[in-house]
DSSP file (Angstrom, degrees, kcal/mol; ACC not computed):
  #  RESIDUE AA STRUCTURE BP1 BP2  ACC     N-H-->O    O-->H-N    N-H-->O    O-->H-N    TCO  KAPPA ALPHA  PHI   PSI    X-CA   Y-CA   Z-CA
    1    1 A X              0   0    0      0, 0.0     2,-0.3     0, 0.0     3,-0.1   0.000 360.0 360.0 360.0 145.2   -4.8  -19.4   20.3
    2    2 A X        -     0   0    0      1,-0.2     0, 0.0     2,-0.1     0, 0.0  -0.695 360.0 -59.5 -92.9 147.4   -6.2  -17.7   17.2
    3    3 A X        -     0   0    0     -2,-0.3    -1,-0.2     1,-0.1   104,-0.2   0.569  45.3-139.2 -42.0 151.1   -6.5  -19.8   14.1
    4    4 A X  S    S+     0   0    0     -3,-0.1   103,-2.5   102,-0.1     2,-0.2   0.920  85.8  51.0 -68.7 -53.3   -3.4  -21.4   12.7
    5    5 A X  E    S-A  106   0A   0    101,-0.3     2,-0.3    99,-0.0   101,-0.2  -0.412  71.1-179.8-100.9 153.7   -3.7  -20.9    9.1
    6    6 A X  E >   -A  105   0A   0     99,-1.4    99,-3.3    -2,-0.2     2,-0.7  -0.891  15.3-141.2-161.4 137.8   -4.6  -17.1    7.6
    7    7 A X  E 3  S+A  104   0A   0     -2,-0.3    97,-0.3    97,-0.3     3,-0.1  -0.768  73.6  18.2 -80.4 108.9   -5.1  -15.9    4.6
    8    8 A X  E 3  S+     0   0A   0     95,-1.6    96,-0.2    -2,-0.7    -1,-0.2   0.751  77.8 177.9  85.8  19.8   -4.1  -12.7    2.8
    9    9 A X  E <   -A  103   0A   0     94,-2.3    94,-1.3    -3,-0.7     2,-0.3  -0.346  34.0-113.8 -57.9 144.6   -1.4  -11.9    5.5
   10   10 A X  E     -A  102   0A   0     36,-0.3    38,-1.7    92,-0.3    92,-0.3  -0.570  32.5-158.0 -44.6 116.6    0.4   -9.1    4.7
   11   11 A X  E     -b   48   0A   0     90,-4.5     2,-0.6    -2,-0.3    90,-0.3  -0.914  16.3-177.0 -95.1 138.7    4.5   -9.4    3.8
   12   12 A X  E     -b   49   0A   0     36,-2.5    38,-1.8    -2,-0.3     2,-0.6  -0.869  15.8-162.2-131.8 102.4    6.8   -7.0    4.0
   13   13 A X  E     +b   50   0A   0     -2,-0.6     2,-0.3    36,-0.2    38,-0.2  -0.631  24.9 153.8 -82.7 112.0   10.1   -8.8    2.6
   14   14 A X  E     -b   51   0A   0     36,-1.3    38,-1.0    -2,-0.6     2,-0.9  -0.561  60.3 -93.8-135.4-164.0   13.4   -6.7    3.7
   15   15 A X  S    S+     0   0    0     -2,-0.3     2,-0.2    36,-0.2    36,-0.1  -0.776  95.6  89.8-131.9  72.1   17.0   -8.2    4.2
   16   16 A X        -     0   0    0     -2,-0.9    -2,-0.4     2,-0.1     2,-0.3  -0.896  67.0-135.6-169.4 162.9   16.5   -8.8    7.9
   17   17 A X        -     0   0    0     -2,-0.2     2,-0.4    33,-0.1    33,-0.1  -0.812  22.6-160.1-114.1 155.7   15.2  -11.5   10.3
   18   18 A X        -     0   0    0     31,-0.4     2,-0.3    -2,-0.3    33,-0.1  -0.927   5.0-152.4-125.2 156.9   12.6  -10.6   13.5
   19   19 A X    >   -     0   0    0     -2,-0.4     3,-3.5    66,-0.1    66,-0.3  -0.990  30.0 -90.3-119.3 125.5   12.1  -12.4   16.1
   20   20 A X  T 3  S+     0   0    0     -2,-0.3    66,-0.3     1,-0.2    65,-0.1   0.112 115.5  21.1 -26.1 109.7    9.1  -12.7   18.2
   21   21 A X  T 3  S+     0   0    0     64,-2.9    -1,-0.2     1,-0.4    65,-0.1  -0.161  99.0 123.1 118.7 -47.0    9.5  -10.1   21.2
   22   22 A X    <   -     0   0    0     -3,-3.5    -1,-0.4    62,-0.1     2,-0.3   0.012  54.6-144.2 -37.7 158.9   11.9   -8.2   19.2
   23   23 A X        -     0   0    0     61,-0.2    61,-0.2    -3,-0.1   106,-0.2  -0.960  18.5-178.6-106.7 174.1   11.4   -4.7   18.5
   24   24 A X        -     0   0    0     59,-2.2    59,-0.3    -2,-0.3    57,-0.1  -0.339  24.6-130.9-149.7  91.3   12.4   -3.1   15.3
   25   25 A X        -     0   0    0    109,-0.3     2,-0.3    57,-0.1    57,-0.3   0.241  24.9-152.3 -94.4 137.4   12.1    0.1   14.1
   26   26 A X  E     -C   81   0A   0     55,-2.8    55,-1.4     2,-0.1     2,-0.8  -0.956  15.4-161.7-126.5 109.8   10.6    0.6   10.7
   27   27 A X  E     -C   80   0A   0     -2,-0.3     2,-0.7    53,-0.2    53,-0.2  -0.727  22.6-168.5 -82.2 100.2   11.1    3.6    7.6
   28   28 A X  E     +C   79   0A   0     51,-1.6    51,-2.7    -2,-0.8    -2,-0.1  -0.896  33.2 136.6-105.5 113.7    7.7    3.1    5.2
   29   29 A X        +     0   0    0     -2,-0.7    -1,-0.2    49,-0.2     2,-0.1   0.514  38.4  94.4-121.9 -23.1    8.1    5.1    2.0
   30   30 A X  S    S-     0   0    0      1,-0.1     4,-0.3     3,-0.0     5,-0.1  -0.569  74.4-132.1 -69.0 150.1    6.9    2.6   -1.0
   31   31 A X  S >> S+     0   0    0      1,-0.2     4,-2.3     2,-0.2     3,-0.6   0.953 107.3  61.2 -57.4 -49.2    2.9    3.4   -1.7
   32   32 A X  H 3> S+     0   0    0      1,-0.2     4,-1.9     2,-0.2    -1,-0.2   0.931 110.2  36.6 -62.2 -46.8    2.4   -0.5   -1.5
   33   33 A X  H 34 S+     0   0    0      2,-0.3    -1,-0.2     1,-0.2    -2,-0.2   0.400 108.2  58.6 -90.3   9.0    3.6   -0.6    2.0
   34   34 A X  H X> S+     0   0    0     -3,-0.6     4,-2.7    -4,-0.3     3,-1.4   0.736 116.9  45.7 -53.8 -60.3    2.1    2.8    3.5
   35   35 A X  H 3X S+     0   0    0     -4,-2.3     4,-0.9     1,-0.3    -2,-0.3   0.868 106.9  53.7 -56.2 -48.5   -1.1    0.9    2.2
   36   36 A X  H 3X S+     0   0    0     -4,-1.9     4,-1.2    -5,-0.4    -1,-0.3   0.493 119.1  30.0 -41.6 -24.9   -0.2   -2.0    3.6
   37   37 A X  H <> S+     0   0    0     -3,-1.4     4,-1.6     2,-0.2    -2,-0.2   0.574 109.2  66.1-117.5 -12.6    0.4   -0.5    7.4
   38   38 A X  H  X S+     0   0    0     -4,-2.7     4,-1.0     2,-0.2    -2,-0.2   0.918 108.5  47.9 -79.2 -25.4   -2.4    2.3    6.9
   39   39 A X  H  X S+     0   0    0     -4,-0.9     4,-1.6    -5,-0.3     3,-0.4   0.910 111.8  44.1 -81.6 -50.2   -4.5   -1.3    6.8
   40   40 A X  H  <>S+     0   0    0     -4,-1.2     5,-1.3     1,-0.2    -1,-0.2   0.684 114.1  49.0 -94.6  12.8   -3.1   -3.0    9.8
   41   41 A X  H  <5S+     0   0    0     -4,-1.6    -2,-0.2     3,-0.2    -1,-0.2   0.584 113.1  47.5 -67.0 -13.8   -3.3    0.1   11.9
   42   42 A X  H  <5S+     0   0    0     -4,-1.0    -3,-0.1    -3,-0.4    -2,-0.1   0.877 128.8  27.0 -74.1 -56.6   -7.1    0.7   10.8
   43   43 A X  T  <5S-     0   0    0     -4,-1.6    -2,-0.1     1,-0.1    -1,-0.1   0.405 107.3-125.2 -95.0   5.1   -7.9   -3.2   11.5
   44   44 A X  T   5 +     0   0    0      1,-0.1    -3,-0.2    -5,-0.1     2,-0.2   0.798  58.4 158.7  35.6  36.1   -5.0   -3.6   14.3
   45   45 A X      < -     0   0    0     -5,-1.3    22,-0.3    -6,-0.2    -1,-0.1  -0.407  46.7-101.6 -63.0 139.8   -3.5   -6.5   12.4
   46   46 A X        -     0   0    0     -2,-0.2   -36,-0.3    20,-0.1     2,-0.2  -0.424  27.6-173.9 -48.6 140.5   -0.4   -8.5   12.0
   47   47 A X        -     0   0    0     18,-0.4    18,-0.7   -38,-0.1     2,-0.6  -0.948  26.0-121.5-128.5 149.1    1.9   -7.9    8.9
   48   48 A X  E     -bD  11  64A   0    -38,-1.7   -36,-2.5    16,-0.2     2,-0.8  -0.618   8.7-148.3 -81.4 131.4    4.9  -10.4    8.4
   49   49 A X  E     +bD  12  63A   0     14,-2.1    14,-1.3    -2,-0.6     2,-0.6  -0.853  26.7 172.4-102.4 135.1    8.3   -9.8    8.2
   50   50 A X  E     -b   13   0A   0    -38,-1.8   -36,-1.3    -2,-0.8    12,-0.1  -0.944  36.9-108.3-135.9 132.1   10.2  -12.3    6.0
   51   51 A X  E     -b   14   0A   0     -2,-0.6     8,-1.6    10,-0.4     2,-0.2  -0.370  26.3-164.6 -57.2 156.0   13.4  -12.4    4.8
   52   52 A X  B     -G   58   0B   0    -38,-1.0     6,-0.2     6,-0.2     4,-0.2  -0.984  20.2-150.6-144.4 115.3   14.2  -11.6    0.6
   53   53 A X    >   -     0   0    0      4,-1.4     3,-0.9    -2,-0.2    -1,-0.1   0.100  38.9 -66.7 -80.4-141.8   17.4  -12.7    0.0
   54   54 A X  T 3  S+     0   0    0      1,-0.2    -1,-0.1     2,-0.1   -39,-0.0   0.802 137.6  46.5 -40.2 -53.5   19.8  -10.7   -3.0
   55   55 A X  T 3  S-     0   0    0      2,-0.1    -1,-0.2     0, 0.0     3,-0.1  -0.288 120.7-107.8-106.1  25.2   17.5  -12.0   -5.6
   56   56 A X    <   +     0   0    0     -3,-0.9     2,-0.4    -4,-0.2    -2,-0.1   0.506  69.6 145.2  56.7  -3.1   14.1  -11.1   -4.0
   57   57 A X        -     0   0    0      1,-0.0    -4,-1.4   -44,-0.0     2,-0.4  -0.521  43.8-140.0 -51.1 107.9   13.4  -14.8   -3.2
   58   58 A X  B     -G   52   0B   0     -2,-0.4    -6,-0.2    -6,-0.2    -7,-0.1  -0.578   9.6-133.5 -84.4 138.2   11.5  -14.9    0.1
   59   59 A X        -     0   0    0     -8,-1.6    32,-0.0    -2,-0.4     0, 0.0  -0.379  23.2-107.4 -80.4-178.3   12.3  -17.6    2.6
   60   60 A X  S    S+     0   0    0     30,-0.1    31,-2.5   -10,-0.1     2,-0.2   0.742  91.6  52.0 -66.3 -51.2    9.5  -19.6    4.4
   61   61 A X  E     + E   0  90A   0     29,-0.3   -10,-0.4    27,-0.0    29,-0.2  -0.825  55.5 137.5-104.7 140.5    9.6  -18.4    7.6
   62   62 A X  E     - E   0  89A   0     27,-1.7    27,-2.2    -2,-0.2     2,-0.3  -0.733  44.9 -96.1-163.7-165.1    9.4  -15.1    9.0
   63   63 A X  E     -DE  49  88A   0    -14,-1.3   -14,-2.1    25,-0.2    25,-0.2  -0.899  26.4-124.1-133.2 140.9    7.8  -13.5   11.9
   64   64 A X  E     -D   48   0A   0     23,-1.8    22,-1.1    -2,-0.3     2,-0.4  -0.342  29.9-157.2 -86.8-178.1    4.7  -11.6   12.1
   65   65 A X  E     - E   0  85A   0    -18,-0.7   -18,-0.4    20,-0.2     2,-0.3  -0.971  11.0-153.4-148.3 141.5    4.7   -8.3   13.5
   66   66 A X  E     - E   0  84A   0     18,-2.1    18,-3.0    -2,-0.4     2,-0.7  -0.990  31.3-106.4-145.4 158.2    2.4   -5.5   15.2
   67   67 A X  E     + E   0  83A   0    -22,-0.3    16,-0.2    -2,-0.3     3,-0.1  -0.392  33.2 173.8 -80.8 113.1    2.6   -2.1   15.3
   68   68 A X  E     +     0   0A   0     14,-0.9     2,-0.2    -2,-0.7    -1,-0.2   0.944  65.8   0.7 -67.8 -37.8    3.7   -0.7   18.5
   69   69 A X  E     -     0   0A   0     13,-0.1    13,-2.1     3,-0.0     2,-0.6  -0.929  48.4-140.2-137.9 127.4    4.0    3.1   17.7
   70   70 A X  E     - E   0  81A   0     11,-0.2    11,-0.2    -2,-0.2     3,-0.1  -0.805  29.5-168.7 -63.9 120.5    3.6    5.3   14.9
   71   71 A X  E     -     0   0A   0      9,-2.7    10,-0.2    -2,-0.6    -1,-0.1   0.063  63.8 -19.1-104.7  -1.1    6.7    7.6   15.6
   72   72 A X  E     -     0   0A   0      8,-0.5     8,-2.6     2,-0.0     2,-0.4  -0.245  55.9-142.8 149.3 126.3    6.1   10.3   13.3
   73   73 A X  E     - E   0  79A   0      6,-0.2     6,-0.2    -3,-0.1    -3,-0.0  -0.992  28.4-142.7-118.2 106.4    3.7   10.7   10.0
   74   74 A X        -     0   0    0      4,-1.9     3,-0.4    -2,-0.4    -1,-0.0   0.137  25.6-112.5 -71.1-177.8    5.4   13.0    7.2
   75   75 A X  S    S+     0   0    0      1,-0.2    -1,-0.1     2,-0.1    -2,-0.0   0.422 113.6  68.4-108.1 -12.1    3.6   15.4    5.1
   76   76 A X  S    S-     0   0    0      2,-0.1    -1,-0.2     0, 0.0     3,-0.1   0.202 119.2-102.4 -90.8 -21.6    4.4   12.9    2.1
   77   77 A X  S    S+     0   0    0     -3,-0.4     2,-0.3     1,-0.3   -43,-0.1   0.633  84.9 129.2 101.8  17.6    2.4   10.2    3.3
   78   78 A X        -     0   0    0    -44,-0.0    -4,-1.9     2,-0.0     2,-0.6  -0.779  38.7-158.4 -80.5 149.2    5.9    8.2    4.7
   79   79 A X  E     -CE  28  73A   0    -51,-2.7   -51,-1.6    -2,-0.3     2,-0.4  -0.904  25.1-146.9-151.0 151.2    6.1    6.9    8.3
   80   80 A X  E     +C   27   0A   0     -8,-2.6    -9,-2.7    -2,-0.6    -8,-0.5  -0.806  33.6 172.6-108.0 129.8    8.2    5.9   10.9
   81   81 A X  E     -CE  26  70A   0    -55,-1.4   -55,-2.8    -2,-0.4     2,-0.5  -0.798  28.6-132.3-142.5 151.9    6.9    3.2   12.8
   82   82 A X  E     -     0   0A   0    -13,-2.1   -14,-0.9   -57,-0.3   -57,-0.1  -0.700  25.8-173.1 -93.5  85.5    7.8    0.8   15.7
   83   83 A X  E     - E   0  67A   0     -2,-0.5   -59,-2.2   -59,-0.3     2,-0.4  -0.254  13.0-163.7 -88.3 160.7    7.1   -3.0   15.5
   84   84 A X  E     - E   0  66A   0    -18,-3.0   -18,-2.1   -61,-0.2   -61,-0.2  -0.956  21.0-126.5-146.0 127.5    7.4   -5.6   17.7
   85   85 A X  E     + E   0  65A   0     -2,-0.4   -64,-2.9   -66,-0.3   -20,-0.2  -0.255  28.6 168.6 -77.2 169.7    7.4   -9.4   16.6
   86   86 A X  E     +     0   0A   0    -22,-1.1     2,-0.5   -66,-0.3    -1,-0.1   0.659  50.3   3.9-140.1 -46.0    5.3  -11.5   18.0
   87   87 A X  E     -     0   0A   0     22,-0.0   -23,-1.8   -23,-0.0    -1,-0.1  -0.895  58.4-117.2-160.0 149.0    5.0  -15.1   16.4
   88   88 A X  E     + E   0  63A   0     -2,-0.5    20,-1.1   -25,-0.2   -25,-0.2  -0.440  32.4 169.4 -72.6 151.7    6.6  -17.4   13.5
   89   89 A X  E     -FE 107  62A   0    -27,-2.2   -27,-1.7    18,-0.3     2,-0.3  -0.861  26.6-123.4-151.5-178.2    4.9  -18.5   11.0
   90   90 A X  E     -FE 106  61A   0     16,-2.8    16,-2.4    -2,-0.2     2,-0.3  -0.935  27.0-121.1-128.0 148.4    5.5  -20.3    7.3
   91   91 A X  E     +F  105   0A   0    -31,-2.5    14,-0.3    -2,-0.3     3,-0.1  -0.730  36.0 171.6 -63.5 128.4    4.5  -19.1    4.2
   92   92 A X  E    S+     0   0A   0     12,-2.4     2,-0.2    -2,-0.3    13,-0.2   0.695  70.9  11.5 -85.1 -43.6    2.0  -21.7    2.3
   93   93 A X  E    S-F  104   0A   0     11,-1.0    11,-1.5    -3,-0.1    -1,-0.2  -0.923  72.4-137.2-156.6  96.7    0.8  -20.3   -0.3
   94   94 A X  E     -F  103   0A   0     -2,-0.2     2,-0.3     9,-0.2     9,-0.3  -0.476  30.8-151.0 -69.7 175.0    2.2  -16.7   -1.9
   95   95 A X  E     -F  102   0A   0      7,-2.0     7,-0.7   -86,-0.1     3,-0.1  -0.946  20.1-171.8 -90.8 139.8   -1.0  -14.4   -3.0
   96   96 A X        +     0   0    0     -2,-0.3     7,-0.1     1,-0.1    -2,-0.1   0.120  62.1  91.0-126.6  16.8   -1.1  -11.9   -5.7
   97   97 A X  S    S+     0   0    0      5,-0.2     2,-0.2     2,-0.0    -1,-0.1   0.634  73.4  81.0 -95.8  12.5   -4.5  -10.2   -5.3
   98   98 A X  S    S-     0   0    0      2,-0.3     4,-0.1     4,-0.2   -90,-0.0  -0.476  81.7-126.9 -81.2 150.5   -3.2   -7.4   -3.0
   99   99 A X  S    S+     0   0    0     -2,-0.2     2,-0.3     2,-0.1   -63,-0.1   0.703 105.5  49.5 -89.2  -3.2   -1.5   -4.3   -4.1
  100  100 A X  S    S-     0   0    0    -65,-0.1    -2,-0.3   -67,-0.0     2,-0.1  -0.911 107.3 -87.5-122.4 169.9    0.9   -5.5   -1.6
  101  101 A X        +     0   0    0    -90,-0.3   -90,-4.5    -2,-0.3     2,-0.3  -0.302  55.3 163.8 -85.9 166.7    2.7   -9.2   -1.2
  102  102 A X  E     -AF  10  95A   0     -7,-0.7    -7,-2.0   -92,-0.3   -92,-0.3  -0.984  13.2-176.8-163.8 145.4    0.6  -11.0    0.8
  103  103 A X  E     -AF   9  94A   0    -94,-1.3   -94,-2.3    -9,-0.3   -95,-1.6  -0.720  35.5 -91.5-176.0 156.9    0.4  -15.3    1.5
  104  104 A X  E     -AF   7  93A   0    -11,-1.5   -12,-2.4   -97,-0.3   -11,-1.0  -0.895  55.0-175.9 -80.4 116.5   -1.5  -18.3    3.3
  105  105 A X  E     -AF   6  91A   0    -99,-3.3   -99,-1.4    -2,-0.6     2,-0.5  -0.877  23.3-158.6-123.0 141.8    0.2  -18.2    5.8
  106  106 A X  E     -AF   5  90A   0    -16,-2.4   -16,-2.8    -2,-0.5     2,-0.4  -0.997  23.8-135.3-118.6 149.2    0.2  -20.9    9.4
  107  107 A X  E     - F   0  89A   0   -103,-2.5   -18,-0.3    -2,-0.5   -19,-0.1  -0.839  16.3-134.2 -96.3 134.0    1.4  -19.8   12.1
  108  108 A X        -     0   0    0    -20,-1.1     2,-0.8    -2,-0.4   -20,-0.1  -0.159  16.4-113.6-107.8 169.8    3.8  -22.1   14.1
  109  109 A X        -     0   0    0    -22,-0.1     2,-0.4    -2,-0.1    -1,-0.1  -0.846  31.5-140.9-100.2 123.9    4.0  -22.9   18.0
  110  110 A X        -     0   0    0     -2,-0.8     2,-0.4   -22,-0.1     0, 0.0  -0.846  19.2-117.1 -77.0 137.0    7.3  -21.5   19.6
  111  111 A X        -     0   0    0     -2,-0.4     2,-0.2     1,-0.0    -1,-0.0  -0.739  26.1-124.6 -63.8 106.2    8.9  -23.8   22.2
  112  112 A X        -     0   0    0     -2,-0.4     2,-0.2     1,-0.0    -1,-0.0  -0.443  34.8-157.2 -69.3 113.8    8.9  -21.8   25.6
  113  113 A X        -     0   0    0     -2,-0.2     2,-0.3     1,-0.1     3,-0.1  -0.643  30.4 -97.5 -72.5 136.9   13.0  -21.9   26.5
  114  114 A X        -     0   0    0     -2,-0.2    -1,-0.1     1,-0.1    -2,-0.0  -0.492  46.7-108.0 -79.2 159.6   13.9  -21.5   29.8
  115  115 A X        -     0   0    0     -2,-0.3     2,-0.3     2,-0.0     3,-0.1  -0.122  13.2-132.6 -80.7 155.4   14.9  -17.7   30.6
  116  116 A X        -     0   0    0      1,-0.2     5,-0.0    -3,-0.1    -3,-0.0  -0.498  17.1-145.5 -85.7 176.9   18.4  -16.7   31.3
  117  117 A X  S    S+     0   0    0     -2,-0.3    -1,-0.2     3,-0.1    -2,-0.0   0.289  92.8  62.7-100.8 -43.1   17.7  -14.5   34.5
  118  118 A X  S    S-     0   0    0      1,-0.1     3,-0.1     2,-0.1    -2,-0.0   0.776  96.2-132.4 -61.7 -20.1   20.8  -12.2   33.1
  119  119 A X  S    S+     0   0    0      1,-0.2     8,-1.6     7,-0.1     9,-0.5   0.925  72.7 103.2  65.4  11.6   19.6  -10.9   29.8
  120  120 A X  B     -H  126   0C   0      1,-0.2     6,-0.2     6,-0.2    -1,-0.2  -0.939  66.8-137.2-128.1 166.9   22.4  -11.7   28.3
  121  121 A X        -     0   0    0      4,-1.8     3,-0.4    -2,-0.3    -1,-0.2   0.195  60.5 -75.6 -72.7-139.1   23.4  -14.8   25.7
  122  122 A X  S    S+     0   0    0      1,-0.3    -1,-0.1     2,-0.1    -2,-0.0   0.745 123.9  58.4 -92.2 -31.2   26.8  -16.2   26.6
  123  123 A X  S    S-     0   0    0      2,-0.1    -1,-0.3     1,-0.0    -2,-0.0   0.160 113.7-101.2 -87.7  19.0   29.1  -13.9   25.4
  124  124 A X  S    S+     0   0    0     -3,-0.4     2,-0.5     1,-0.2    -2,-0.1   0.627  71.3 134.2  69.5  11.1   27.9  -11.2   27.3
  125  125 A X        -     0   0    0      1,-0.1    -4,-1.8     2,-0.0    -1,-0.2  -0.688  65.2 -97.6-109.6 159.7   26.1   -9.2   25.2
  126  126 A X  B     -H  120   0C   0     -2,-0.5    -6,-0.2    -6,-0.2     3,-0.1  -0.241  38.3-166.8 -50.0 108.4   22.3   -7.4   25.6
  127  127 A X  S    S+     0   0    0     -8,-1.6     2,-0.4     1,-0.2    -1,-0.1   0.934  72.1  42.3 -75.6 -29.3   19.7  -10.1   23.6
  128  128 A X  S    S-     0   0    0     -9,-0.5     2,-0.4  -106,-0.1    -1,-0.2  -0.977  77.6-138.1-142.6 127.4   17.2   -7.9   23.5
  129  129 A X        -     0   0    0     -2,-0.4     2,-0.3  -106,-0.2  -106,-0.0  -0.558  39.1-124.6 -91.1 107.1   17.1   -4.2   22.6
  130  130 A X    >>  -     0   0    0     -2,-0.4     3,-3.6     1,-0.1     2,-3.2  -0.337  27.6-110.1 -59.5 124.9   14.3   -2.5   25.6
  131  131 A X  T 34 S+     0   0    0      1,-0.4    -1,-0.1    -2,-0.3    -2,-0.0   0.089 110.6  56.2 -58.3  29.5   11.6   -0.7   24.0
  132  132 A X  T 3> S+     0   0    0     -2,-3.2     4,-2.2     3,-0.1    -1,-0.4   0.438 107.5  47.6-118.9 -21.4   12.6    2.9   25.0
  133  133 A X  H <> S+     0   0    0     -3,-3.6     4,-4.4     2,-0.2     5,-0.3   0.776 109.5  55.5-112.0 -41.2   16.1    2.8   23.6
  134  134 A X  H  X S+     0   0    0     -4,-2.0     4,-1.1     2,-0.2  -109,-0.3   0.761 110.7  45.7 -68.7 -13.0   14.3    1.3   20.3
  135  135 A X  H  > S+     0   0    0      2,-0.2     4,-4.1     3,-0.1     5,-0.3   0.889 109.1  51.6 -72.8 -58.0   12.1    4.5   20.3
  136  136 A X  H  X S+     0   0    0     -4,-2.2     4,-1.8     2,-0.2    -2,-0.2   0.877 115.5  53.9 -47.6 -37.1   15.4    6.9   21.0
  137  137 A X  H  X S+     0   0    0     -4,-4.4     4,-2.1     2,-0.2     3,-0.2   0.996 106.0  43.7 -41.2 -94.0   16.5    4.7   17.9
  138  138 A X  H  X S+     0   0    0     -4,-1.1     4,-2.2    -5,-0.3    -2,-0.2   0.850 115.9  47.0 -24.0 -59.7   14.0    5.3   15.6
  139  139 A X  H  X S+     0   0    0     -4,-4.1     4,-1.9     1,-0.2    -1,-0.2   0.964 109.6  56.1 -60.5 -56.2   13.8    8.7   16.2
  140  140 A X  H  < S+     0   0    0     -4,-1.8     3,-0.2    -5,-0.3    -1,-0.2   0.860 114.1  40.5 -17.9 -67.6   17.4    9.0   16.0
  141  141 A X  H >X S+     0   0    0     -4,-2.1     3,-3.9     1,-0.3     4,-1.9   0.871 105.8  60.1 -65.7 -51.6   17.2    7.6   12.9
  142  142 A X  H 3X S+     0   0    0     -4,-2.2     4,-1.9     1,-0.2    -1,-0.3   0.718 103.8  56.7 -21.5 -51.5   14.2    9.3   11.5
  143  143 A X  H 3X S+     0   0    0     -4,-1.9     4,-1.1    -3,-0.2    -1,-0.2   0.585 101.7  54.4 -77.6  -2.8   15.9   12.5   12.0
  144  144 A X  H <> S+     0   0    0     -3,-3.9     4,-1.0    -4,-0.2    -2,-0.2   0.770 108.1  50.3-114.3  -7.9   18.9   11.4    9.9
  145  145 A X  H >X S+     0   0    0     -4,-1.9     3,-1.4     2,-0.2     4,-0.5   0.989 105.7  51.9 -21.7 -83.5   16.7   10.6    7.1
  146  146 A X  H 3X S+     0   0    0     -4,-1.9     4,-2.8     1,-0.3     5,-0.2   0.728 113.8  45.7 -45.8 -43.8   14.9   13.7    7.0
  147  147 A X  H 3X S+     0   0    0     -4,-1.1     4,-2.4     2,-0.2    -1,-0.3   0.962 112.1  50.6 -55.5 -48.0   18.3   15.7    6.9
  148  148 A X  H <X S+     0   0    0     -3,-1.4     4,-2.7    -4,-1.0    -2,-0.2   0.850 110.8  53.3 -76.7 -45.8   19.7   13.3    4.3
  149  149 A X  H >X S+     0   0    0     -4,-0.5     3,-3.0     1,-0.3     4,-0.8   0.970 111.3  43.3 -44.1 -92.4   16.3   14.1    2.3
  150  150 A X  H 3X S+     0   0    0     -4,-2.8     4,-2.2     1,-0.3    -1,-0.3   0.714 111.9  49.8 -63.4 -21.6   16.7   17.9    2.4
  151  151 A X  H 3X S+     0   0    0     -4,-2.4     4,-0.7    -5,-0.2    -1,-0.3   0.785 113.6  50.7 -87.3 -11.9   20.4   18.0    1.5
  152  152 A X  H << S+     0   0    0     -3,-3.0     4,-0.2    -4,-2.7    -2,-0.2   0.637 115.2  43.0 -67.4  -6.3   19.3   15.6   -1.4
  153  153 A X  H  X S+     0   0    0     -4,-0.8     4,-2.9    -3,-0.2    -2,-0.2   0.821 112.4  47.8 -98.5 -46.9   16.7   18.1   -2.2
  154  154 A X  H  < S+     0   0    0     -4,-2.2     4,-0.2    -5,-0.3    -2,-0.1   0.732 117.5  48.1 -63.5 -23.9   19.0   21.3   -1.7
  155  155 A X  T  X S+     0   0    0     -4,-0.7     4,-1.1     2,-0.2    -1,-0.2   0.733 110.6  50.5 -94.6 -14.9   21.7   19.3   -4.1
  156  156 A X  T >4 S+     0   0    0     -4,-0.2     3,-0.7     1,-0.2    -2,-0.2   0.914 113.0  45.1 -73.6 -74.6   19.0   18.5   -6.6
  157  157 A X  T 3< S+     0   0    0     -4,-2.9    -2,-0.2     1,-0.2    -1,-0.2   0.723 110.1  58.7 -51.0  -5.5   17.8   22.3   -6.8
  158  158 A X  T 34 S+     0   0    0     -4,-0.2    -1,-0.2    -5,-0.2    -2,-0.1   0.917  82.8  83.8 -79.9 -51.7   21.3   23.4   -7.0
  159  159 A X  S << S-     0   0    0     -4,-1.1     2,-0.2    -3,-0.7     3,-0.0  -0.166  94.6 -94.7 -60.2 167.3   22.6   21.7  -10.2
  160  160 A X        -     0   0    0      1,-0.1     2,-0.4     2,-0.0    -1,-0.1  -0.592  42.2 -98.8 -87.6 159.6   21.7   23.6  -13.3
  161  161 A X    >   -     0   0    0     -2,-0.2     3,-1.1     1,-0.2    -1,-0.1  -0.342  35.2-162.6 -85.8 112.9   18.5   22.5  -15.1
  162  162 A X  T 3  S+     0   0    0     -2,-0.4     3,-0.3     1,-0.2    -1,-0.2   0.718  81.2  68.0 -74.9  -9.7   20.0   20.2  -18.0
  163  163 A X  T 3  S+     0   0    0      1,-0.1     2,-1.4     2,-0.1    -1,-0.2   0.724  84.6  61.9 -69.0 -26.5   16.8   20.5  -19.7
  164  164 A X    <         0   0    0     -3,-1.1    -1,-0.1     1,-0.2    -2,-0.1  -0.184 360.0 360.0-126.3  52.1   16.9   23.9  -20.7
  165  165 A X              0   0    0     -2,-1.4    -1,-0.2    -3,-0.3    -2,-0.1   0.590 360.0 360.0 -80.0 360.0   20.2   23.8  -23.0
């Protein structure tokens, strides 16, 4: 197993949990966290996801993450990306020398469950979203950005210039 403890892990704090296995389709448009993924695609690195609650507080635990696919690099220096978690870990320590947040982090042992043979919990529903349908997602989604983007852009150019009274 590779060393427990690491230093200067990446965070990307969002108001969601991953779980190891998961995938989760990802929209990167702040500079600090294009920098942040242009670095662990370079170095084919872990970044964490950690929950932030209301009040930006990060909890302890979160999940690291690697990238599975870049799904599409804008002309704007955003991207849409596909992660997939891989293992929990606890925050130790935050760090502040990064332009992004970033922590001591250990990484924790998961307890191997035994498997359902069904694929589903109890109630009958899908646990885990199959990594083609979480592409068709992403892209899905991706495209309804980009629309929402250009009719904010077409409603921006529209109004009259309030400056120029």
């Amino acid at each position: 197993m590779p060393d427990r403890t690491v230093s200067d892990f990446p965070l990307f704090p969002l108001g969601l949990v991953a779980l190891p296995h998961e995938y989760i389709p990802l929209h990167i448009f702040e500079q600090r966290y294009r920098t942040m993924l242009e670095e662990c695609l370079e170095r084919e690195s872990e970044f964490g996801i950690v929950w932030a609650d209301d009040d930006d507080e990060l909890k302890t635990i979160g999940c690291a993450c690697e990238v599975s696919e870049v799904l599409e690099r804008m002309e704007d220096g955003r991207l849409n990306v596909l992660t997939r978690g891989t293992r929990p870990f606890r925050i130790i320590e935050r760090q502040e020398d990064r332009p992004y947040p970033s922590a001591l982090v250990e990484f924790l042992e998961d307890k191997d469950e035994q498997a359902d043979d069904s694929g589903e919990d109890t109630e009958g529903h899908s646990m885990l979203i199959d990594p083609n349908t979480a592409i068709r997602l992403a892209r899905s989604r991706s495209s309804d950005l980009q629309r929402e983007a250009r009719e904010n852009q077409r409603a921006k150019e529209a109004r009259p210039n309030r400056d120029k009274r």
